[in-house]
DRENDO-1510 file (C-alpha; in Angstrom, 1 decimal, always signed):
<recs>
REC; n; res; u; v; w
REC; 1; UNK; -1.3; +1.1; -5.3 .
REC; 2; UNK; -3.2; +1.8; -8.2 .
REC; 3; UNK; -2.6; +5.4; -10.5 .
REC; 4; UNK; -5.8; +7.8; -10.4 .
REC; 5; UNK; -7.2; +7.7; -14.3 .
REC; 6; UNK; -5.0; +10.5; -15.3 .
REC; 7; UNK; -1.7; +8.8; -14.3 .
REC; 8; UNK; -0.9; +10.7; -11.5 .
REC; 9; UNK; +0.5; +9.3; -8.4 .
REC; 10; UNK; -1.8; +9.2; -5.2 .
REC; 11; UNK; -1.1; +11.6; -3.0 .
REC; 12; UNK; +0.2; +8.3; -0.5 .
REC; 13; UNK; +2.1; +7.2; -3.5 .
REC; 14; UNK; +3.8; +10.6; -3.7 .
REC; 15; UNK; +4.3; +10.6; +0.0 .
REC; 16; UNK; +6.0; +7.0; +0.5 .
REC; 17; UNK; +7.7; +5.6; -2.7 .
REC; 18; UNK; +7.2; +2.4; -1.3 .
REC; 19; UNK; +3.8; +2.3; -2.6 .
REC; 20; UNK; +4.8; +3.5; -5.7 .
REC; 21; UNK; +5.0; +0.9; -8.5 .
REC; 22; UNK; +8.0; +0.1; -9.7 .
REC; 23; UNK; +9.1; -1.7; -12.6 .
REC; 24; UNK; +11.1; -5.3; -12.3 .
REC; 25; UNK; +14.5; -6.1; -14.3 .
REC; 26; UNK; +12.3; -7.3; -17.3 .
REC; 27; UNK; +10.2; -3.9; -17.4 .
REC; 28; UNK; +7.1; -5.4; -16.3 .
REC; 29; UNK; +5.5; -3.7; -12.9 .
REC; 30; UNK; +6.0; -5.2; -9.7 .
REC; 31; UNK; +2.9; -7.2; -8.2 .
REC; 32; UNK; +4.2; -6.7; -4.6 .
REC; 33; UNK; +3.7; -2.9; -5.0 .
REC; 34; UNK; -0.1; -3.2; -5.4 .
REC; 35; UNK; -0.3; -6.3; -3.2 .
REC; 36; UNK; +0.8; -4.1; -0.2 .
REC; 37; UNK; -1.8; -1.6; -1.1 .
REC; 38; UNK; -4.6; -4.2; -1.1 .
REC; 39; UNK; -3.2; -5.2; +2.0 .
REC; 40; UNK; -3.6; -1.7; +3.8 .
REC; 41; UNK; -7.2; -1.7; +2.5 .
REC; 42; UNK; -8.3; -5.0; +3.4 .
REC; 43; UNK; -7.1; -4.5; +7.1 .
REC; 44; UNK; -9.0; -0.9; +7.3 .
REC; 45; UNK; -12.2; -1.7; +5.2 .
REC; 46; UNK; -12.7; -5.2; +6.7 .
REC; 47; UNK; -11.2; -4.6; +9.8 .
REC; 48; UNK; -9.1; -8.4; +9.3 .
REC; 49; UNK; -6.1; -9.2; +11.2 .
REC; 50; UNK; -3.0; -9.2; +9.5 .
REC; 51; UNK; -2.0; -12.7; +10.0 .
REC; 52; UNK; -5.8; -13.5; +7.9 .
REC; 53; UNK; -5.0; -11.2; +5.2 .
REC; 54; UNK; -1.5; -12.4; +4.8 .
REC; 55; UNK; -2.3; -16.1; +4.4 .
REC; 56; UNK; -5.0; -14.6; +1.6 .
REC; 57; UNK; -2.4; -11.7; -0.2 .
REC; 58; UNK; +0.4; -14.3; -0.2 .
REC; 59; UNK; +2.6; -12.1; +1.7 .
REC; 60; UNK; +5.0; -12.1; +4.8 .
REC; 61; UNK; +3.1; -10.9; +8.0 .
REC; 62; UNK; +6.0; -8.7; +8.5 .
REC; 63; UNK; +5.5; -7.0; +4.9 .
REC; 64; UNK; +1.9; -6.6; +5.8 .
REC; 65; UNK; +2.6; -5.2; +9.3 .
REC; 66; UNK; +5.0; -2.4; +7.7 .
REC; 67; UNK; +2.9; -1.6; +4.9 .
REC; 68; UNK; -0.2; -1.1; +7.6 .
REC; 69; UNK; +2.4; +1.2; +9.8 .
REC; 70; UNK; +3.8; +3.0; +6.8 .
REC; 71; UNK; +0.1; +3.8; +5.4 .
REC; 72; UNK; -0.9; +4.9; +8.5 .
REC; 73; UNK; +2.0; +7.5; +8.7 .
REC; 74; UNK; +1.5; +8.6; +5.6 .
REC; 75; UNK; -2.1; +9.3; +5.8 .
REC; 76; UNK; -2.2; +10.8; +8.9 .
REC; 77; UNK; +0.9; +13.4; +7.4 .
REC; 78; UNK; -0.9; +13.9; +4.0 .
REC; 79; UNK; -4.0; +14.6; +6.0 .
REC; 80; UNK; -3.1; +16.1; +9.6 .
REC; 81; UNK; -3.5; +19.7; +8.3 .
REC; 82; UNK; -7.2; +19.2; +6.5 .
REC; 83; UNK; -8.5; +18.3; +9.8 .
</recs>
């Protein structure tokens, strides 16, 4: 997922490091990290099955299945309380 202007994690990111972007062996980011995030967003905003949005992302329907379940967790923990 992407870093708010200021640099500072999202409060998902913070949550679940598996959003988080990480760096790869050569120091360069990850492009799964963000992929899995677009992912999420496209399923939610557009309201396309995972199977659609995996052929598009380039991704494993199982990777976008458990980012989809670990967003959903995480939102609805970050956000439970404000409700």
């Amino acid at each position: 997922m992407v870093l708010d202007n200021d640099d500072k994690p999202s409060a998902v990111e913070a949550y679940d490091s598996y959003f988080a972007q990480k760096r790869g062996s050569i120091g360069s980011f990850w492009f799964i990290t963000s992929t899995k995030g677009h992912c999420c967003y496209e399923n939610l905003a557009y309201g396309v099955a995972t199977d659609d949005v995996d052929d598009y992302v380039r991704i494993l329907e199982t990777t976008s299945i458990e980012a989809l379940e670990r967003f959903f967790f995480a939102t609805i923990s970050i956000f439970k309380s404000s409700v």
